[in-house]
C-alpha positions in Angstrom: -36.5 -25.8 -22.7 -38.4 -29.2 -21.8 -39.4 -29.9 -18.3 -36.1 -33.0 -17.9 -33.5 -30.3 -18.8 -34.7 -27.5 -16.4 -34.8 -29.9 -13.4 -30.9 -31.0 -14.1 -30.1 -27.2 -14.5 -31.7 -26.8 -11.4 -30.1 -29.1 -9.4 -26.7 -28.1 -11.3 -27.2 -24.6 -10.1 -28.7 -25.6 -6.6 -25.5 -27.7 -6.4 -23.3 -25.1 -6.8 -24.7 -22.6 -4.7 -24.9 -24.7 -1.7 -21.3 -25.4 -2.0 -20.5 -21.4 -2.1 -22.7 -21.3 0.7 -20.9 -24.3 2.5 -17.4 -22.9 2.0 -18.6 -18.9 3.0 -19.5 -20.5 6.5 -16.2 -22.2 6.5 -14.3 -18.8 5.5 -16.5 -17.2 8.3 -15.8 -19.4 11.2 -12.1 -19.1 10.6 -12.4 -15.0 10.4 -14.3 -15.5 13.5 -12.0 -17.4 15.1 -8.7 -15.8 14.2 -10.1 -12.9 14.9 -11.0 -13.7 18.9 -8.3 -13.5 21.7 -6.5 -10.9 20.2 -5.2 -8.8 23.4 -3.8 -5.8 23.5 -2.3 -5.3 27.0 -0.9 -2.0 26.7 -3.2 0.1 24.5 -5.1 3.1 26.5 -7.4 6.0 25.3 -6.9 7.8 28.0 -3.9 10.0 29.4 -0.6 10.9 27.5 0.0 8.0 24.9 1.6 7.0 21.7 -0.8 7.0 18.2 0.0 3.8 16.1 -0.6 4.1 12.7 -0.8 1.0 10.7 0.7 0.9 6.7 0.6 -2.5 5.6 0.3 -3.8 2.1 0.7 -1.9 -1.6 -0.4 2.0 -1.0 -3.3 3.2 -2.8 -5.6 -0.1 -2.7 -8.6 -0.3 -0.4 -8.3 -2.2 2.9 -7.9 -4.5 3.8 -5.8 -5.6 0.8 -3.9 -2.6 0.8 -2.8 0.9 2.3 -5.7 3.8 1.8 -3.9 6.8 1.8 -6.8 8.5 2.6 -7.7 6.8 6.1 -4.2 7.3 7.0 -3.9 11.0 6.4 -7.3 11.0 8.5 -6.1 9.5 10.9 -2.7 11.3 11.2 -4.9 14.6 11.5 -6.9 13.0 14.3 -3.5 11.9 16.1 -2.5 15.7 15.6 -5.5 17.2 17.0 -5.3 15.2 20.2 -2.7 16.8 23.1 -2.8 13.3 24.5 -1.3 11.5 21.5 2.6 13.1 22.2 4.3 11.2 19.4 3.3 8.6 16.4 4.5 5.6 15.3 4.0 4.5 11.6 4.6 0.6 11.2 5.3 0.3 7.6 5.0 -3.2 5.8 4.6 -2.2 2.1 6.6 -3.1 -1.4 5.2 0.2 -2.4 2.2 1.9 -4.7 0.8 4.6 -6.1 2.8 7.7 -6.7 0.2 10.2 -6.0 -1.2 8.0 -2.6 2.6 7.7 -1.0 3.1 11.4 -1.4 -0.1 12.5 0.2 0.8 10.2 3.3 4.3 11.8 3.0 3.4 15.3 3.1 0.7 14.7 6.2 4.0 13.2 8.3 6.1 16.0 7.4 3.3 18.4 8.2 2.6 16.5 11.5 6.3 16.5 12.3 6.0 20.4 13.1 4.0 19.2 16.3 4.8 15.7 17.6 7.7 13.6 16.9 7.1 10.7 14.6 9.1 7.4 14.3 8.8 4.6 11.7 8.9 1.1 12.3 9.7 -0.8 9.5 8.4 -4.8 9.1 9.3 -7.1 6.5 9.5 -4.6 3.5 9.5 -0.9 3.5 10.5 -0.6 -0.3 9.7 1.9 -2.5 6.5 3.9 -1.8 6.8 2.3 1.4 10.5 3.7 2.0 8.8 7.1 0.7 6.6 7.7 3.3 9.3 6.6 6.1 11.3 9.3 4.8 10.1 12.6 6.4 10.1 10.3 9.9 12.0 11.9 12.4 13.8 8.4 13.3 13.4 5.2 11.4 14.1 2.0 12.6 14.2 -1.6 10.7 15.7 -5.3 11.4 18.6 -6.4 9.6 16.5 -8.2 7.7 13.9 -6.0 6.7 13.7 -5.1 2.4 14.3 -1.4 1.7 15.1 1.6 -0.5 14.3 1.2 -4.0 13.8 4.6 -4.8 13.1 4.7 -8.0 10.0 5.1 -10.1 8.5 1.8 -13.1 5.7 2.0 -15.2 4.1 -0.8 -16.4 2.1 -1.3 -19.0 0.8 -4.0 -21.0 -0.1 -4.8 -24.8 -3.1 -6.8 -26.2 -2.4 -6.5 -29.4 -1.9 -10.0 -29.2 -5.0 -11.1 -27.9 -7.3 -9.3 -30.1 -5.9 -11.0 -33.3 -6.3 -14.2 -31.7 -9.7 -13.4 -31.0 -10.3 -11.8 -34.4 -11.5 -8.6 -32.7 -10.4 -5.6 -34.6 -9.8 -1.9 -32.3 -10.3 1.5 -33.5 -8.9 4.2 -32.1 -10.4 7.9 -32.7 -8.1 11.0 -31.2 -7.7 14.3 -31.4 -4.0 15.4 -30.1 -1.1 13.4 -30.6 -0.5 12.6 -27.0 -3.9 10.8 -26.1 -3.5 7.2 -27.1 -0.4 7.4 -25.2 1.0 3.9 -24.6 -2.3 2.5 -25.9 -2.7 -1.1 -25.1 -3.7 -1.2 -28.8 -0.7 -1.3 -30.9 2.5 -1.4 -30.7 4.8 1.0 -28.7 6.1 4.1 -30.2 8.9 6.0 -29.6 7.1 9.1 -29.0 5.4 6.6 -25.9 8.9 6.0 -24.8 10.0 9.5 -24.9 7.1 10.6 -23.3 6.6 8.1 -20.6 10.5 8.6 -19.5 9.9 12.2 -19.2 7.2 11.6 -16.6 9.0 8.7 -14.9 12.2 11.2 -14.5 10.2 14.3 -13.2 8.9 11.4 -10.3 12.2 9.8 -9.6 13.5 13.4 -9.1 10.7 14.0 -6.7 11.4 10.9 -4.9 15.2 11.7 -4.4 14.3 15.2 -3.5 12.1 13.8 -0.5 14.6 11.6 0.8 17.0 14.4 0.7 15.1 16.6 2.7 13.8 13.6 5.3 17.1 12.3 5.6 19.3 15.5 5.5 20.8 14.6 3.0 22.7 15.9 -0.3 21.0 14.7 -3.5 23.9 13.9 -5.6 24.5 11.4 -2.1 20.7 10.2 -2.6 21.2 9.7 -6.4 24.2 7.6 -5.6 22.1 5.0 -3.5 19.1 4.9 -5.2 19.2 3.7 -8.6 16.3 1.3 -7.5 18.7 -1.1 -5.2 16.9 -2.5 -2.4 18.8 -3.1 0.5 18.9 -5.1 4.0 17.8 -3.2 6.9 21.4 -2.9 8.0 23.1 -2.0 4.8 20.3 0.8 4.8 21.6 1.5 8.5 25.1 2.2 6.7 23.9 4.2 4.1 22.2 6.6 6.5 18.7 4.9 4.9 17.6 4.2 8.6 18.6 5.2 12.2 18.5 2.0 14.2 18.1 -1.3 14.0 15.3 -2.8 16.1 11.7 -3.5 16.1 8.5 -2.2 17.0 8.5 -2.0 20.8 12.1 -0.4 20.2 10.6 2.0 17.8 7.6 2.9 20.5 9.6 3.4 23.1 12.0 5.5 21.1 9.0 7.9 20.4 7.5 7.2 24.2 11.4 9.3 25.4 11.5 11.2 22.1 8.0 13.1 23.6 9.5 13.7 27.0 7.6 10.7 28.5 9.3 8.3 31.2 7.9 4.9 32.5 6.1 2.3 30.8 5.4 3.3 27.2 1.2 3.5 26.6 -0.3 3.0 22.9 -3.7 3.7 20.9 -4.1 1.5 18.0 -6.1 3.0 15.5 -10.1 2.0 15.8 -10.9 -1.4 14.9 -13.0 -2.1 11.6 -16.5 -3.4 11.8 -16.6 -7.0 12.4 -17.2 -8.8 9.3 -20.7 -10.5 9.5 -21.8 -13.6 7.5 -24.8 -11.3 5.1 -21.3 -9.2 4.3 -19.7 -12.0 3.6 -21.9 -14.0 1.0 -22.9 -10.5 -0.5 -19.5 -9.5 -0.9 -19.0 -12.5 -2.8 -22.0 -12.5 -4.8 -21.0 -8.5 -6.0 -17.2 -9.6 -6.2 -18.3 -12.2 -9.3 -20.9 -10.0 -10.5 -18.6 -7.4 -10.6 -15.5 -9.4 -12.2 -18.2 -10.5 -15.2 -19.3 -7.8 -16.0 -16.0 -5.0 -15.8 -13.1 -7.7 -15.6 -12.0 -7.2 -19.1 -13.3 -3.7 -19.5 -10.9 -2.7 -17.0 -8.1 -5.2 -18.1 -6.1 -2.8 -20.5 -6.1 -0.3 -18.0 -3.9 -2.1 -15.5 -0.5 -0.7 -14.8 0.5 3.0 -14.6 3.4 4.8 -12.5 4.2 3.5 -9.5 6.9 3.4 -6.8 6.9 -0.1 -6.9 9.5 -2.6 -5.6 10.0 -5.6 -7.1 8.4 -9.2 -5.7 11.4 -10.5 -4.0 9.4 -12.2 -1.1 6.0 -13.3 -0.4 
């Protein structure tokens, strides 16, 4: 490389990262100022309160993007453990997730539930996985307006066939047993994918209508009758016996505030606020994030997809 075409690179590639760096302080003032002036009047550590527990976004991705099952179930357990924490309240703004995730915050709930009362607030959607872990919830309340049900279970999965033949790459798949290339992005499906996959998807959906039978009190021929998958408003779900109430989050705190024997003025604990985001984070994160996507972008690609209780993209 001669000496002229090293100096444009270098002013290509000085260029470039002085924007990045330009728009990572922009990105960083506005986290820094929407994240001042935030007041929360009634929270308390100390004396008899109620625990709020936070599920917002698709469970079973990583904060802040999405629900991580296990930081809720930790703090569940820390909410059980303390005698001053007499009842929980689980705000729940989720489309769903991961099967495995939205049954391990189920089953904490329904454990916890032996102690302390817990109530479910519903947000904007509680579909799906999010309806899931509302379930075992000893009241649940939602707005008219609020997205819910879809009980049911979809796997996705997607084919690439297409795009290796464009790009003249040619796969070769090596097994041994006849179930292990199962819906292999590879080829085309099978029927012995289908038949497979639908065995798995109907052992789910029968675990899913079994958990809202038993959180609901309800008979399962009643549950298979609703489900199907239909999402419905907050108040249709009210009529179908989905939810208790219809109201919002200060109705569902005080609902658990008299559900623990507790008069007066309500008193919350918000779980513990994450570390503030600094500017190194921010421009590192960055730097990894493209690394990252360079390097295992299309590695990972064909694995996308998978069981999930999902609900579909109705709003956003």
């Amino acid at each position: 490389m001669d000496k002229r075409a090293a100096i444009v690179l270098g002013v290509i590639f000085g260029g470039l990262f002085l924007v990045l760096f330009g728009f990572m302080l922009l990105a960083y003032s506005a986290l820094k100022s929407t994240s001042t002036g935030v007041s929360l009047e009634t929270e308390t550590t100390v004396g008899a309160r109620i625990g709020i527990v936070e599920a917002k976004g698709t469970i079973g991705e990583a904060a802040p993007a999405g629900i991580d099952a296990d930081k809720i179930v930790k703090l569940l357990k820390k909410y059980e453990r303390d005698d001053d924490i007499k009842a929980i309240v689980l705000r729940v703004d989720s489309p769903g997730g991961a099967v495995a995730p939205s049954q391990e915050i189920h089953d904490a709930i329904k454990r916890i539930k032996a102690r302390k009362k817990v109530v479910v607030s519903m947000g904007g959607m509680a579909a799906s996985g999010g309806y899931y872990i509302s379930a075992p919830a000893d009241r649940i309340f939602a707005e008219p307006g609020t997205l819910t049900g879809s009980i049911g279970v979809i796997f996705l999965h997607f084919n690439v066939r297409g795009l290796l033949e464009w790009a003249k790459v040619e796969e070769t798949t090596l097994k041994s047993g006849k179930y292990k290339d199962t819906l292999s992005p590879f080829r085309p499906i099978q029927e012995t994918d289908r038949e497979e996959i639908q065995s798995i998807s109907d052992d789910v959906y029968s675990q899913f209508v079994q958990a809202v039978a038993q959180g609901r009190g309800m008979p399962e021929a009643r549950v298979r009758e609703i489900a199907e998958g239909r999402i419905y408003t907050g108040k249709r779900a009210k009529e179908l016996k989905l939810v208790d109430e219809l109201g919002g989050f200060d109705d569902a705190v005080a609902a658990a505030w008299g559900l623990a024997g507790q008069s007066g003025e309500p008193k919350v604990q918000y779980p513990p606020r994450e570390r503030e985001l600094s500017l190194r984070d921010l421009v590192r994160g960055a730097f990894q994030g493209a690394f990252q996507g360079a390097t295992e972008g299309v590695r990972s690609a064909p694995h996308e997809g998978g069981l999930m209780f999902l609900a579909p993209n109705l709003v956003r």
